[in-house]
N, C-alpha and C positions, 0 to 999 in steps of 0.2 A: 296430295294428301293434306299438306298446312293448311292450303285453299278452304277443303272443306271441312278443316275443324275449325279455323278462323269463321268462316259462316254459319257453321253450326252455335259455336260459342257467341256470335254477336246476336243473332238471333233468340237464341236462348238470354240472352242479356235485358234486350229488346222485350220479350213476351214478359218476363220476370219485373221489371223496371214500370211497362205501362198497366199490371196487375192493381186493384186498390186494394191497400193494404187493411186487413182486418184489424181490429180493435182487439187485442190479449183479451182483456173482458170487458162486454159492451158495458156492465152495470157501471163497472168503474168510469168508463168513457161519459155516460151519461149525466152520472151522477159531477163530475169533473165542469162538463158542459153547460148544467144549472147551477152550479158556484159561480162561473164564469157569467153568465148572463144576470145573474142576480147580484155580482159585486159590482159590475159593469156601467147596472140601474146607479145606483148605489155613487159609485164616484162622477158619476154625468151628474146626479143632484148634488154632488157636490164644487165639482165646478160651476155649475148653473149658479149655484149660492157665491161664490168665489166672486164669479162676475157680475153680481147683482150689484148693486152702488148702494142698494136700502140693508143690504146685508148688515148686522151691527158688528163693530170689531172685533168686541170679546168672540162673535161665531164664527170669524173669519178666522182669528187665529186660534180656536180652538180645531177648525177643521184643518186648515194648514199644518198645523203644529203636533195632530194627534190622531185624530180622525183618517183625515185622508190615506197619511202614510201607511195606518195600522192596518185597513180596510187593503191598499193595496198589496201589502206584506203579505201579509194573513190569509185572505183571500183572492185575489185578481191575479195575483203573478202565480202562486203555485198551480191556479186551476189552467191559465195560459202555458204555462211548464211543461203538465200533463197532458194539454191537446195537442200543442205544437213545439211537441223539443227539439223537432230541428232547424225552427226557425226562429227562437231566439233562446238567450241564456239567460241567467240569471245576473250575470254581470248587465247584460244590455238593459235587463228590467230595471235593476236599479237605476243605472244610469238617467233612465227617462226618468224615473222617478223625481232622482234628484235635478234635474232641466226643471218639473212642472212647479218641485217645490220652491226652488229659487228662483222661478218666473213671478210666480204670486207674494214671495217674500218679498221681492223689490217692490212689484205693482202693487201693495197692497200696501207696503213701508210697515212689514210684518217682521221682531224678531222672537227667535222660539228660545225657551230659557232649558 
């Protein structure tokens, strides 16, 4: 009898686990999806600029300093939040945040006031 509610219950586990899981509401999911893609644009032209060498400084540190972080604040991490909450947090997000921003702060000999 344990037998077969043990293989009932893994099964049932199984079926339930390799199901893909519907979106609560696709409009939100979509809408979530084009924040993410279009912040996405958005911070790759800014690092493109970051690692330009013709870039002028005043833009470097206006994107490092204002730009960048506000765009990934605001934009990038909540709409990442919303697709994929189980594989990162909010803590992790900033973290990288903070990596990119004090990579370009040294490489750049950028301080923000």
């Amino acid at each position: 009898m344990k037998k077969i509610t043990l293989t009932t219950l893994l099964l049932t586990l199984i079926f339930t686990g390799c199901q893909k899981q519907q979106a609560e509401n696709p409009t939100e999911n979509r809408t979530a999806k084009t924040q993410f893609e279009k912040s996405d644009v958005i911070i790759g032209n800014y690092l493109d600029r970051l690692d330009n060498p013709n870039t002028p400084k005043a833009e470097q540190i206006n994107i490092i300093c204002k730009d960048y972080p506000a765009e990934y604040k605001n934009h990038y991490m909540p709409a990442l939040l919303q697709l994929q909450p189980h594989d990162y947090t909010e803590t992790k997000l900033l973290n990288d945040l903070d990596m990119a921003v004090n990579y370009y702060k040294e490489k750049l000999n950028i301080s923000c006031s």
